[in-house]
N, C-alpha and C positions, 0 to 999 in steps of 0.2 A: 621119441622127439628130442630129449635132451640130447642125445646120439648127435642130433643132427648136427648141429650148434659147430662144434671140433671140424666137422667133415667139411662144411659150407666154407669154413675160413679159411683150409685148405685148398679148395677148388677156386677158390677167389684170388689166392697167392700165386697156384700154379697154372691158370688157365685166361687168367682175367688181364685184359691191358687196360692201359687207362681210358679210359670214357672220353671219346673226342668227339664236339657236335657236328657234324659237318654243314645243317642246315639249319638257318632261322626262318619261320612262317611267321607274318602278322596273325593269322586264321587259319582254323585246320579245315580239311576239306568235310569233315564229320558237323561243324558247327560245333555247341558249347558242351555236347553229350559224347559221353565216348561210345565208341560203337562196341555192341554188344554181343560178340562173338565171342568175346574173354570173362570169364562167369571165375570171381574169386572164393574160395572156399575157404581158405585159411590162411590167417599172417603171424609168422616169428618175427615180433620186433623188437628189436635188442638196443637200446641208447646208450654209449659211456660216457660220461662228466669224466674232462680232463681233470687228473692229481693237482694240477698245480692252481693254485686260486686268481693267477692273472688270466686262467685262460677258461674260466667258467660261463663265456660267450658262445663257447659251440660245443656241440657234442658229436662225436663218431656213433655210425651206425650202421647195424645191418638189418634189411627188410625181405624178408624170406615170405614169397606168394606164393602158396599153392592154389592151382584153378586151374579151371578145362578152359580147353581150345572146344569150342561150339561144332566148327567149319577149319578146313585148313585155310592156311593164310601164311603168306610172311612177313606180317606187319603186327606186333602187337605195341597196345597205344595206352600210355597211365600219365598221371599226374606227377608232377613234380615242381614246383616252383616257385621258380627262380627270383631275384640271387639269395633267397630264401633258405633255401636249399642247393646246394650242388652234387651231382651222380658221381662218384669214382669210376665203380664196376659195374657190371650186367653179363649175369650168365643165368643159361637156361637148360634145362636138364628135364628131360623127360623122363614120368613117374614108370617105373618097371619096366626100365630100357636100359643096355648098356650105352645108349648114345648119348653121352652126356657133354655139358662143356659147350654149350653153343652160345657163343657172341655174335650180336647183333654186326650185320655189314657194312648199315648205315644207320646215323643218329640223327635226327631231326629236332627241333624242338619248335612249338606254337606257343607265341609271347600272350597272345590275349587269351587264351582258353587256360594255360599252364601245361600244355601237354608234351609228354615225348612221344615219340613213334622209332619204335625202335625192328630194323628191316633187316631180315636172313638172308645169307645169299642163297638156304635153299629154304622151300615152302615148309612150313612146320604141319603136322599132318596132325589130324582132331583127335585128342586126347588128354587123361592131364600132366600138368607141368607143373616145374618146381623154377621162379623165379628166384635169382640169389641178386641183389643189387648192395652195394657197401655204399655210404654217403658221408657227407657232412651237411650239418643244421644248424642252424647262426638263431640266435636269440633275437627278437623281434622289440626293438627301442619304443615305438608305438606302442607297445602292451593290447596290439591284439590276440595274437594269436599262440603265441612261443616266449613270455614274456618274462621278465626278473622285477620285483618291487621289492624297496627298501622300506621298512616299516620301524616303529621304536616296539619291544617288549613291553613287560608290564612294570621291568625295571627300568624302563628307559632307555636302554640301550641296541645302538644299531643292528638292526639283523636283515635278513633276506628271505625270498621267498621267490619256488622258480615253480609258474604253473601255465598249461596250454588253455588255453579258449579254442575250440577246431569249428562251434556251430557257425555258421551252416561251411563253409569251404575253406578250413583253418589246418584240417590233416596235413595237406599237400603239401603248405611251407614245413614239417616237420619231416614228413616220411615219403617216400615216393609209394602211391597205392592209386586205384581206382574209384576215386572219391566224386563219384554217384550215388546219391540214396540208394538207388535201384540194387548196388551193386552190395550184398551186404553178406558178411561171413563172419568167425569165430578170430581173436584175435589171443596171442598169447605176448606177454610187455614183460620186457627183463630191463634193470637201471641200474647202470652202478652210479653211485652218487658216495658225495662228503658223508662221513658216517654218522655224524653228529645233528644231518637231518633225518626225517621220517620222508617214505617215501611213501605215494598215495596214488591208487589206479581204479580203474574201474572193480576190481575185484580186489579180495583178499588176496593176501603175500602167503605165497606158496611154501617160502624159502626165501632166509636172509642170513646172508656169508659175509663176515669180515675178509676182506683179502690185504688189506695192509692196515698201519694205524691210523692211515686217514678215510680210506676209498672202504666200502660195502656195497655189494652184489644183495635187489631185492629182483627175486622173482614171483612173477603176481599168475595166481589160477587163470586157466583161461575164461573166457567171456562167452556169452549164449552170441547168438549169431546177432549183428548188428550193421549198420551202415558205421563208415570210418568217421564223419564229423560228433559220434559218440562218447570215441573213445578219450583217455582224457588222465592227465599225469601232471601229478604236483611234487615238489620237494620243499618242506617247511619245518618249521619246530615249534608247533602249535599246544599248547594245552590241550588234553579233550577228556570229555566226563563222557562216559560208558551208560548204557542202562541195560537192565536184566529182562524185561519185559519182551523189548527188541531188538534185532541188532541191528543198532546205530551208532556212532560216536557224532558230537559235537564238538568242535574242533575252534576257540575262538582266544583273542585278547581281554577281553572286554569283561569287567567285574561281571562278577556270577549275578549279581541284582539286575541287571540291564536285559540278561539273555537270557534268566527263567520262562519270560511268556514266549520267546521263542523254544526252547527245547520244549516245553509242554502243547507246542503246537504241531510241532514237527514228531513227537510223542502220538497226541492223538490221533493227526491225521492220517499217521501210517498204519495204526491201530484201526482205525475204520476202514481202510483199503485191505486190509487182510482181513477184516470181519464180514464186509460187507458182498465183498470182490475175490471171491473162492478162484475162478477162474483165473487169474493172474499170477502170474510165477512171483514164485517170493523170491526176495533179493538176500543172496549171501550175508549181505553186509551194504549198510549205507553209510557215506563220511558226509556231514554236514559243516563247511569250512567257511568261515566269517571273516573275510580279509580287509585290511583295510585297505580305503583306496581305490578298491575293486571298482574297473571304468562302469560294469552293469551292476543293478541291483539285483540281478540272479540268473546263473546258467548251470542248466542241467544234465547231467550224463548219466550211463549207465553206473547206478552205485556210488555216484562221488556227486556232493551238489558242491555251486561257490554262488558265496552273498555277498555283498560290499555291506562292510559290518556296518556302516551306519543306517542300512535299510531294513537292519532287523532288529535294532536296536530297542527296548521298549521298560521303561521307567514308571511304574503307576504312579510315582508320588510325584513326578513335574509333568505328566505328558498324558495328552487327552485321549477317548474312548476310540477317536478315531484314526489316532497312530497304530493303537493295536490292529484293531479292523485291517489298517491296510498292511504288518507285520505278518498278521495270517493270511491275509490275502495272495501276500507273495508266494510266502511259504507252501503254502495248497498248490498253486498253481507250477511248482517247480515237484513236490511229490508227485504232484497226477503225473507229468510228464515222463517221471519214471515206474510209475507203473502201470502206465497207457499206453501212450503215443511212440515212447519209446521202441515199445514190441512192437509198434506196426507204422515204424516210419515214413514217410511219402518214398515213391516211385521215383519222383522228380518234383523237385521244387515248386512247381504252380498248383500242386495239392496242397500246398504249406497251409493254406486258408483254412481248411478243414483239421487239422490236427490242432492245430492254435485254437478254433472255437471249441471243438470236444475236449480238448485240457480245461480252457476256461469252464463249461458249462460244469463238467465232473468236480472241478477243483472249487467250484459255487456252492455244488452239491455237500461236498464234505463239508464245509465249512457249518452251513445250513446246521447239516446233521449235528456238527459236533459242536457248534455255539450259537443255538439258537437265537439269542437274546443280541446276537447283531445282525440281525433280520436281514441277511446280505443278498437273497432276492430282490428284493424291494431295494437296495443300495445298487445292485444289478442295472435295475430298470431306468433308474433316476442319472444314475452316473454314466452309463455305457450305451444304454438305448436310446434315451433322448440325445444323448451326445454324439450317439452316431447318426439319428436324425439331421441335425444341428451342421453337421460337417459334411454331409452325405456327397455333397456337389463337388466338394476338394479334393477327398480321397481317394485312392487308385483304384482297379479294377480289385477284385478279390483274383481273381486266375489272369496273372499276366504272360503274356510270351517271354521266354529268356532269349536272347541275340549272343550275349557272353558272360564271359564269367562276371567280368565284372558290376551288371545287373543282377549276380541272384542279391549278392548284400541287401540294396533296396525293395529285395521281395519282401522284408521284413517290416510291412508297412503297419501303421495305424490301421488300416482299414481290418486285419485278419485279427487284433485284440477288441474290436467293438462290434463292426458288423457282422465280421463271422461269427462268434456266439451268438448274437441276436438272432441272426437268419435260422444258427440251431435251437436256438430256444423255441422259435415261432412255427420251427416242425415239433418240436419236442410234446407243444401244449396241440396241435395239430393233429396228432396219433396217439397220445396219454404218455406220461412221465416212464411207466409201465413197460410199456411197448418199445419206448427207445432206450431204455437199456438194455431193453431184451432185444436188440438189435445189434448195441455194442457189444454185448456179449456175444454173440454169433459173429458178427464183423472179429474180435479175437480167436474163438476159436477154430475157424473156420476159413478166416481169411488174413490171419495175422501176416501173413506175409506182402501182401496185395494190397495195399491201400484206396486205390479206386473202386475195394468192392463195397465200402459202405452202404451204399444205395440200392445195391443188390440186398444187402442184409436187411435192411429198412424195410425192404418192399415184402420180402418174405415173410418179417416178422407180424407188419401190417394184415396179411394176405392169409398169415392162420390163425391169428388171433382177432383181429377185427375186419372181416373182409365184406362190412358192411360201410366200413369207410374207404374202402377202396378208391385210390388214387393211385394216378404215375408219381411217385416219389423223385426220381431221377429227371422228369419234365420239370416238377416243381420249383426243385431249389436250383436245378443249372436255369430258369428263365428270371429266379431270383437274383444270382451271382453277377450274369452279363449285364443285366441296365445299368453299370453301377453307377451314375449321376444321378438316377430319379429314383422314386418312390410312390406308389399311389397315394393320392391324396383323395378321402371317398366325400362325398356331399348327398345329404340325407333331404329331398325336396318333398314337400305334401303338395301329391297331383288334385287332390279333391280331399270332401269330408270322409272317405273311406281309405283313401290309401296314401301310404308314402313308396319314395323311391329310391333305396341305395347305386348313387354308379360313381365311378371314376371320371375326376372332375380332370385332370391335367396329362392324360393319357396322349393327347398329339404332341407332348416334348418327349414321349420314350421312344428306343430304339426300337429296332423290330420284335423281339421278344417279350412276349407277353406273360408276365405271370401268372398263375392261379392264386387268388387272394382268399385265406379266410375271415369270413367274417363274423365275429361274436356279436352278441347285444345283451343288454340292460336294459329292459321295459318299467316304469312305473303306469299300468294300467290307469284308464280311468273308473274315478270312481274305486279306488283300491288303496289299500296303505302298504301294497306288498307289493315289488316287484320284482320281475321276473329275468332270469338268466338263460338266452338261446343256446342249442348246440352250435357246430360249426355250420354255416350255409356258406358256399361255396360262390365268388364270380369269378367268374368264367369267361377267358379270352374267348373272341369270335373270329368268325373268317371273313367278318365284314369290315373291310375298308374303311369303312366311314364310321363306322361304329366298334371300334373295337371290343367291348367290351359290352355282356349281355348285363340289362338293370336286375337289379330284385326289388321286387313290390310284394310291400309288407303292409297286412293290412294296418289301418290308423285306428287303431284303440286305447294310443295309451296318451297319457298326461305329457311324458318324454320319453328323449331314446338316449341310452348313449351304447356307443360301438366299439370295441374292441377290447373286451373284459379283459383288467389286468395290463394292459397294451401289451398284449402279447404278439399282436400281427404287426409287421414293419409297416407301419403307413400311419397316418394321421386323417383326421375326422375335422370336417368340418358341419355344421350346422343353422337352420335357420333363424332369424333371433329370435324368435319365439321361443321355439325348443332350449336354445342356451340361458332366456330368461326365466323359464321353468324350471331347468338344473339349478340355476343360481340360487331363486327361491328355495328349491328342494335342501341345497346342501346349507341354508344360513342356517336350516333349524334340524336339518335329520343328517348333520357331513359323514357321522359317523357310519348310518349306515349304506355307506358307497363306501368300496376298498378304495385303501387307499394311494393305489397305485393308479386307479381313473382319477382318483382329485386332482393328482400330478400329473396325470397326461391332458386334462382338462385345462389345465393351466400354460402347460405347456404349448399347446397346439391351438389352444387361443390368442396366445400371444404371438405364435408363429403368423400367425391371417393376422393380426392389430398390426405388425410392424412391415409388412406388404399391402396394407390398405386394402383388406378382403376383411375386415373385423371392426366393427361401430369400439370408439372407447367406451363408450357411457357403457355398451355391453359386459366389456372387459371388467370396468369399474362395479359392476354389478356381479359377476361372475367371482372378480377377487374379494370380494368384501366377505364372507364368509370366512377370509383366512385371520378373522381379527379372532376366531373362535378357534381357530383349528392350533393344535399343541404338538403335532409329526411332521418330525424333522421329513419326512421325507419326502410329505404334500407340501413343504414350505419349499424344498431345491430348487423346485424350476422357477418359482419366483425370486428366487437368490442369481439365479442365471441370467432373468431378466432385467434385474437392476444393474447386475454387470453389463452387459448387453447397451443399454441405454446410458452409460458410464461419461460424460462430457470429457472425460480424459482420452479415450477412443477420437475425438476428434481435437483438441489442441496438444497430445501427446505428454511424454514425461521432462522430454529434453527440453532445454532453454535453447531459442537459437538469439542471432543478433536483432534479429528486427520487430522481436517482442516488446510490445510497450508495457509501464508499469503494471498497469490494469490484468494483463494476461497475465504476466507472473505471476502474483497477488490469489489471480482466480485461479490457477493451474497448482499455488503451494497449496488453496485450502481445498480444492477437489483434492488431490493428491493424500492429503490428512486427513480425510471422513474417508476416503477409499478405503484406505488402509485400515480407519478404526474401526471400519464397518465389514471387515474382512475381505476385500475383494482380490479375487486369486492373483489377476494379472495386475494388480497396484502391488501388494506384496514381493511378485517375480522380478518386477522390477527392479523396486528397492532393492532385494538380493544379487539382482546381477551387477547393478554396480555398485554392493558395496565388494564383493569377488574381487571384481575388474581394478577395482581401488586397492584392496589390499595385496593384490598379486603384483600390482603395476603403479605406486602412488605418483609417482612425477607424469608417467604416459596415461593416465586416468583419474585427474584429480577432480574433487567434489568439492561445489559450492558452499562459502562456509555457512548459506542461509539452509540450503539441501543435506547438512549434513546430520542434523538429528534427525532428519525424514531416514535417511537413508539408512544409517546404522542400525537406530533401534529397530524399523520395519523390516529392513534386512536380515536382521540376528534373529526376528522373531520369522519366517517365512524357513530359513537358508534349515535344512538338516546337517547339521555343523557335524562333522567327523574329527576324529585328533587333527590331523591337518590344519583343518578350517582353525580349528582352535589356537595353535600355533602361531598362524598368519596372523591371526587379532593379535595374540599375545606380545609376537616379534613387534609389529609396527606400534604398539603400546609402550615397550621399551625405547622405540629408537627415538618414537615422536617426544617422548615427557609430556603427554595429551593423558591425564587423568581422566578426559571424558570418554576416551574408547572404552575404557576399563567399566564408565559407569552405563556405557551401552550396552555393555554384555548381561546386563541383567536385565536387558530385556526377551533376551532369547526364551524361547520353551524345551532346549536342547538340556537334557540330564548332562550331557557332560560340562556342556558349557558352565554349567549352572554351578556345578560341582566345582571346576576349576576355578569359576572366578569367586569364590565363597573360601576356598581354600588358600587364597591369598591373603585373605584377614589374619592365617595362621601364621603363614609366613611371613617376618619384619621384612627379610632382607629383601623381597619380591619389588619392596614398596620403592626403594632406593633406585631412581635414575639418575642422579649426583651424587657428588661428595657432599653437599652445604643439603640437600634435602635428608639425607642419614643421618645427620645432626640436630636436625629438625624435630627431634620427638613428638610434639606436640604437632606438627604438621604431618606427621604420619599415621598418630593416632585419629586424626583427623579425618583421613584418606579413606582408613578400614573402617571408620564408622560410618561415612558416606558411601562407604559400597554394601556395608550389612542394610543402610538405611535404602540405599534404592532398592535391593533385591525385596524387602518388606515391602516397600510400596506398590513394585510392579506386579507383588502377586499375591499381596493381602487375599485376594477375593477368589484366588485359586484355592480348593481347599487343599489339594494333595502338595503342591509344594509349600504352602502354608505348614504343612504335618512335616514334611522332611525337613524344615528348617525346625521347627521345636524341636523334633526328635535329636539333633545333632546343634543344637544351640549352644552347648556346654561347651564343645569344637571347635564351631565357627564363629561364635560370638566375638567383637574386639574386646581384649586384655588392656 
């Protein structure tokens, strides 16, 4: 293979003309999938960074495809595109043939799909082939996909960094390939780059050659077989700390105090995926890189992850239990993807639903395991279930049709981070926890390549292991997937003093697919102090018209009922008031023993029926009054949801307009001030978007100077401030001579903010925005005591930055 490399650049010199399109298509006649007669096997893909540093915008390349011809044909059809990308050459060479040297006789190219078509004048006969294509690739100013960002060191000083983002259709502006999930092969990446940076690939570096005293040649092992939006190449000069346990590097800026809970996260959880998870190929080598800037908070590939360092950034002594929480959260859910989903990428994009939820559910799973004590099931349920409840009517289908390229981006929907785990959760508790990883395991080894056969795996593992629960798997969740505006909503009626009746109350708004619903219960018998937990009972679509759906009659023996243990089934439960008056009583004096995942969905889904007038309040008020006892945070959420929800700011808004009278402002500042002291998510977003908007933009977005302590300090406290962010305060704190921004920043809960502005007490000359104010001693000594004094004040009652200011009080204190 190295052979090859010399021989191809010859054949492209002596054989190759230059690349001339002759046709534009709006639309290929294929639509947005290329057609599948052209099966890739292997790619050499070679990048040079031009020597000279004005011209580190584009790179020379060549992309060497090996793959069979399926069928003869004289069209073969890849990606490329444009002006992204531009083709020099194309030649084709058949493998153990002397007929080699065949250029395309026509060049076509399709604007909306990205595609070329490139056509012999004679038929190419089925076999394999050695595509040779030479190119140039232009750096991408948006930082999507092919991008450069300028960052400061730990000295401060300007540097760079050049790294691709390809998910989900980002190859194609880089390299011309076949950039289909479906279409997935082994790839082999050579870079010569500045030698003064590290180069970073999916794999480990094979080989690295200085060839002059600026230019180095890194060649990286090849890769296991992959789809191309995979693959994935950085050049930076990063710090990174090594561990012997595993092999990983962590690769960041950012004081070693900030990023310990992340490397010990990314530590453990990889340690539980090789403990846990025998069956999965271990990884060479993982780079875990923390950039600043970064437009996502995390995207994953084979062996290389990228984080935007302020999303994994984590301080115990300024920053709450629930930063970490969602620090590991990220982090799990970026490992599971490469040691999952990865190996068994979609076919085509409207599977995306299904790989999104089994990463979340797996990346739940670890976390679960390896930090019990953030009960992230239960943060699961409250945050992502009810939430996908909540939205259910907004979000898109889970399996949408693609038309073009330019729809798959948008496949990328909210709907496949909430309700696709939920839907797998609600099989998962459906078949036992058991069963469905002994499903994903067989789904791995058995059909790693194939990702629609999930349901085949399911069915089988179901069918030997419990074939007492026997169900169609594959009817279940695809009659789950298509309704996607509705949900059942079940209503529990007493026909008589013997029996009650479970059925689906809002069944004539679904579409024609019917789901299969399980249902759990919660009996408190009468006459009992103990109650009782159902298996699954199953309802059951019918073929009746008019009834779609068959009841279940249960006999009436108990005190209450409640339905859906755990809310584990997608639907919500309504109730008679009797029975919810019985709950009520039950949980003021025994809440404890009901998990406490129904206290929350009890609250939840009562409220859901009080604010559509299907729900008495006096009910409701009877129903919440127990929570004056209840001490879990996570029976409290959905009541924190509902004060948002009911929020008078949702209807006179944040903005001031002209035809406000006094009275509206007045009410609008002091809702606006309990919103926010009372933490409410969307009072806080506010405040942060425009204090952003103000400090990127202060003349094109100025703030009222009544709105401007609302804004800043709620802002500082809401915004996750990265150096940037910092900066901006800092800059416009200089230009303004506004002492108060300075004393705004201590309101933030951001470590670094915190850090920075605490560290200006140290520095005199900081304080100095005049000549006659440096003079001022006594008005400067002034300044730094007034900023060590607010930071006391704003977080006296914090214990942990309370402890980091003692601890460094000797430093920070004013002189």
């Amino acid at each position: 293979m190295n052979l090859l490399k010399p021989l191809l650049l010859i054949l492209i010199l002596n054989y190759a003309k230059s690349l001339h399109i002759h046709q534009y298509f709006d639309i290929s006649d294929y639509g947005v999938e290329l057609p599948n007669y052209v099966k890739p096997d292997h790619y050499e893909i070679t990048l040079e960074q031009q020597d000279e540093e004005s011209n580190k915008e584009f790179f020379r390349g060549i992309c060497v495809i090996f793959a069979r011809l399926i069928f003869s044909s004289r069209t073969i059809y890849l990606h490329a595109q444009k002006p992204h990308i531009e083709l020099d050459t194309i030649i084709v060479n058949k493998q153990n043939s002397t007929y080699y040297g065949i250029v395309p006789d026509t060049v076509a190219y399709y604007r909306e799909n990205h595609m070329y078509s490139f056509t012999f004048e004679k038929e190419l006969t089925q076999g394999h082939y050695v595509l040779n294509i030479s190119f140039l690739t232009f750096l991408d100013n948006n930082k999507e996909n092919f991008f450069e960002m300028h960052y400061k060191n730990v000295e401060g000083e300007n540097e760079w960094m050049l790294a691709t983002q390809f998910y989900p259709i980002g190859a194609r502006q880089v390299f011309p390939c076949l950039d289909d999930p479906v279409f997935k092969a082994t790839f082999n990446i050579s870079i010569k780059h500045f030698s003064y940076y590290m180069a970073l690939s999916n794999m480990p570096a094979r080989n690295i050659i200085k060839v002059s005293q600026t230019m180095t040649w890194t060649y990286f092992r090849e890769t296991p077989v992959m789809s191309t939006y995979l693959v994935a190449i950085m050049l930076a000069e990063f710090p990174n700390t090594s561990f012997k346990e595993i092999n990983f590097r962590y690769h960041t800026l950012q004081a070693k105090l900030d990023t310990e809970f992340a490397q010990s996260v990314i530590k453990n959880i990889t340690l539980y995926f090789e403990s846990k998870w025998l069956c999965f190929q271990k990884l060479p080598k993982a780079d875990h890189v923390a950039i600043p800037n970064f437009l996502r908070d995390g995207v994953e590939y084979w062996g290389l992850i990228f984080y935007r360092e302020a999303a994994i950034t984590y301080n115990k002594k300024l920053e709450s239990v629930g930063r970490k929480v969602d620090v590991a959260r990220l982090i799990a859910q970026k490992i599971t993807h490469q040691w999952y989903t990865n190996l068994i990428s979609p076919t085509w994009w409207t599977h995306l639903w299904l790989f999104e939820g089994l990463t979340t559910l797996l990346a739940t799973d670890a976390i679960n395991e390896v930090y019990p004590e953030f009960r992230i099931w239960d943060l699961f349920v409250v945050q992502i279930h009810q939430e996908s409840l909540r939205l259910n009517s907004i979000i898109e289908p889970l399996a949408l049709k693609v038309n073009n390229s330019s729809e798959i981006n948008s496949l990328f929907s909210f709907a496949y981070y909430v309700k696709g785990p939920t839907l797998l959760r609600m099989l998962q508790h459906a078949v036992s926890k058991e069963l469905f990883h002994t499903a994903m395991k067989k789904f791995l080894n058995i059909y790693s390549r194939n990702a629609d056969k999930f349901w085949i795996a399911s069915q089988a593992a179901l069918e030997a292991y419990f074939p007492e629960k026997r169900f169609d798997v594959t009817k279940m969740i695809n009659n789950w997937i298509y309704p996607s505006q509705h949900y059942p909503v079940l209503k529990i009626t007493k026909t008589n003093s013997k029996s009650a009746v479970i059925s689906v109350e809002n069944y004539n708004s679904w579409e024609e697919k019917m789901p299969l619903i399980p249902v759990t219960t919660i009996t408190l018998q009468l006459n009992s102090e103990i109650h009782q937990n159902s298996d699954i009972i199953w309802l059951k679509p019918t073929n009746n018209g008019s009834k779609p759906y068959d009841d279940l009659v249960l006999d009436f023996n108990f005190h209450w009922i409640i339905i859906n243990i755990e809310q584990a089934g997608y639907y919500r439960v309504n109730y008679e008031a009797d029975n919810w008056r019985n709950i009520a009583n039950y949980l003021y004096n025994n809440y404890k023993k009901i998990h406490v995942l129904n206290r929350a969905q009890m609250i939840d889904d009562a409220f859901y029926f009080l604010i559509r007038g299907q729900f008495e309040l006096s009910v409701f008020f009877e129903l919440a009054n127990y929570l004056q006892r209840e001490t879990d945070y996570v029976a409290w959420f959905p009541m924190f949801k509902a004060l948002e929800y009911i929020n008078l700011l949702n209807n006179i808004g944040y903005l001031e307009t002209f035809n406000d009278d006094d009275f509206t402002k007045s009410l609008r500042q002091e809702a606006a001030r309990w919103a926010c002291i009372f933490g409410v998510s969307q009072c806080l977003n506010n405040a942060s978007f425009h204090l952003l908007h103000n400090l990127r933009n202060p003349d094109g977005h100025r703030i009222l100077s009544w709105w401007k302590s609302w804004t800043f300090c709620n802002g500082l406290t809401e915004s996750e401030f990265d150096n940037s962010t910092w900066w901006l305060l800092y800059d416009t704190w200089k230009k303004s001579n506004d002492n108060a921004i300075m004393e705004f920043a201590s309101c933030s809960r951001s470590s670094y903010v915190i850090h920075n502005y605490l560290n200006l007490t140290i520095n005199t000359s900081e304080d100095c925005n005049s000549g006659n104010e440096c003079k001022d001693v006594n008005m400067l000594a002034k300044k730094r005591v007034n900023r060590f004094l607010y930071t006391i004040a704003k977080h006296a009652k914090e214990r942990t930055i309370l402890e980091y200011i003692k601890e460094n009080y000797e430093k920070i204190k004013p002189k």
